[in-house]
Each structure stands twice: as C-alpha cells, then as structure tokens.
C-alpha positions, 0 to 999 in steps of 0.5 A: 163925601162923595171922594170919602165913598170912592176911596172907601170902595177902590181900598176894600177892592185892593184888599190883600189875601193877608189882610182880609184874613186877619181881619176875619180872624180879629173879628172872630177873636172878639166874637169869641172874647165876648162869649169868654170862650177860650177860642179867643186866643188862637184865633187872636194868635193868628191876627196878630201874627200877620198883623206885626207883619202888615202893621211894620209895612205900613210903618205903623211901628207902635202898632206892630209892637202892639201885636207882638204884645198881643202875641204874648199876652194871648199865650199868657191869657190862654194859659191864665183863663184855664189855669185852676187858682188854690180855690179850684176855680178857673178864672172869673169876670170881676170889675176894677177896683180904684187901685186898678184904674190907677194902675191902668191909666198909669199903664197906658199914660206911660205907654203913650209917652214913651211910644211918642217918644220912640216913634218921633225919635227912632222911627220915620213914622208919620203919626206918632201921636195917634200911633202911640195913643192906639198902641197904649191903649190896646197894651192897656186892654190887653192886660185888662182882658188877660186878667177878665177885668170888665173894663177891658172893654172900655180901652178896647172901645178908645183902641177902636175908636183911634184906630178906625183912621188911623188905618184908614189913612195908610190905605188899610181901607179893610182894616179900618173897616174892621175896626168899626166891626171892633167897635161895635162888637166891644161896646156888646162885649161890655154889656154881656160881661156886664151882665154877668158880673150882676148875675153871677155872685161869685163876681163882683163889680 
C-alpha cells in the first residue's frame, strides 16, 4: 500500500503542463455534459486533441484512436445537439430501446475485437486486451452521448472503470486520477439525466 501511495504521489509530482490541462478540460467536458450544456463539446475538443498526443507517447494506440473518434464525434454531437429536427425541437435525453442495446453491445463487441486484433498484430502495445476494451467502450458511449441516449453513462462508467489502470500503469498517475473523477461524475451524470427523462414528458425511458 505504502509503495501504491508513494508511486501515486512522485506520478502527480511529474505531472506535465500538457497533462494536467487536459485533464482539467476532460473534467470540465463531463461536468458540462451532466449539465447537457453545450459547452461539452469545446471543452472536449480541447481534451481530446492533446490526448491523441499523449496517449500515442504512451503507446496506448487504441486510446489515441478513441480520442480522434472523439474529436469527431464531438463536431458532430455539437452539430447534432443544436440542430432543430422537422418538429422544431432540439434534441432531447431519451433511453434506449432493445434494438439500440443490440446495436450497442454489438458496437463495442466488434470494436474490441478488432482493436485486439490491431493492436497484437500491428502495434507494440503492451496491453491490448485492456487497451482495446477501454477504447470500445469509450467509442460505444461516445455514440451514445452524441445521440442523448441515457445509457451513455453506463459505457462511460465500464470506460472509466478500465481505464483508472490502465493509466496508472504508463505512469499517467494524473490521468488515472482523472479517471476516478470521471467515475464519480459519470455515475451522477446517470442519475440527473435520469431524472430527467421521469420529469420531462416529452422524453421516454
């Protein structure tokens, strides 16, 4: 425990500029999200730019994928979350049905697959199962969130879950950090959206 504390503690000491203020703007972008403020997206813009960079340094390759999916992804969230649809309201919170849990496990089930497969074949990566499993899901929630389905959380809480050491283990001591941040803000986020959907009856669960 004792060596667990010290290697926690010279990690945050040997935090970079880069990394601590993209971790301040990742946490800022769930803050955000949980609020369903548009604000997300620039904020995440700005995380997950430096992040490609940080996570192909580390060799954590899936995760740099995951970050220029995100990049795109929050064009298109942003795009999405303002639009106006036929009926002239903007995009609102609503649950999954079962074709979209199919859809998503399936999503993330090939995602992982094929991540796996990348990275233990074309990449020196040293953790391509976790790797590969963080990844999936993060590109499963991402599409979830961009869509303002409520179990965008769900993934968001696996993605956090997995990636807390995977992290922790490149020395990202920071990041790990802000990945149990995550954790905390994604379980809230599910209960507020939550929330919202039983209050509003323009949604449905």
């Amino acid at each position: 425990m004792q060596e667990i504390w010290q290697n926690l503690v010279s990690g945050m000491l040997a935090t970079t500029w880069l990394e601590f203020v993209a971790v301040i703007f990742g946490i800022l972008s769930v803050v955000y999200s949980r609020a369903e403020n548009i604000l997300v997206y620039p904020t995440g813009l700005i995380n997950t730019t430096l992040y490609i960079y940080l996570s192909v340094q580390a060799g954590l390759y899936a995760e740099a994928s995951v970050n220029g999916y995100y990049t795109i992804m929050s064009v298109a969230g942003w795009i999405w979350w303002t639009q106006k649809r036929g009926d002239g309201r903007r995009l609102r919170i609503s649950g999954s049905s079962a074709t979209d849990w199919r859809n998503a496990l399936l999503f993330f089930g090939i995602f992982w697959i094929v991540l796996w497969w990348l990275l233990s074949r074309f990449t020196d990566s040293s953790v391509p199962i976790a790797d590969a499993f963080a990844a999936a899901s993060a590109y499963t929630g991402m599409w979830l969130m961009a869509r303002k389905k409520l179990e965008n959380w769900i993934w968001w809480i696996i993605t956090n879950i997995a990636s807390i050491p995977l992290y922790f283990s490149k020395g990202f001591v920071f990041t790990s950090f802000q990945y149990l941040v995550f954790l905390a803000l994604a379980i809230l986020g599910y209960v507020e959206w939550r929330r919202k959907l039983i209050q509003n009856p323009g949604n449905s669960l």
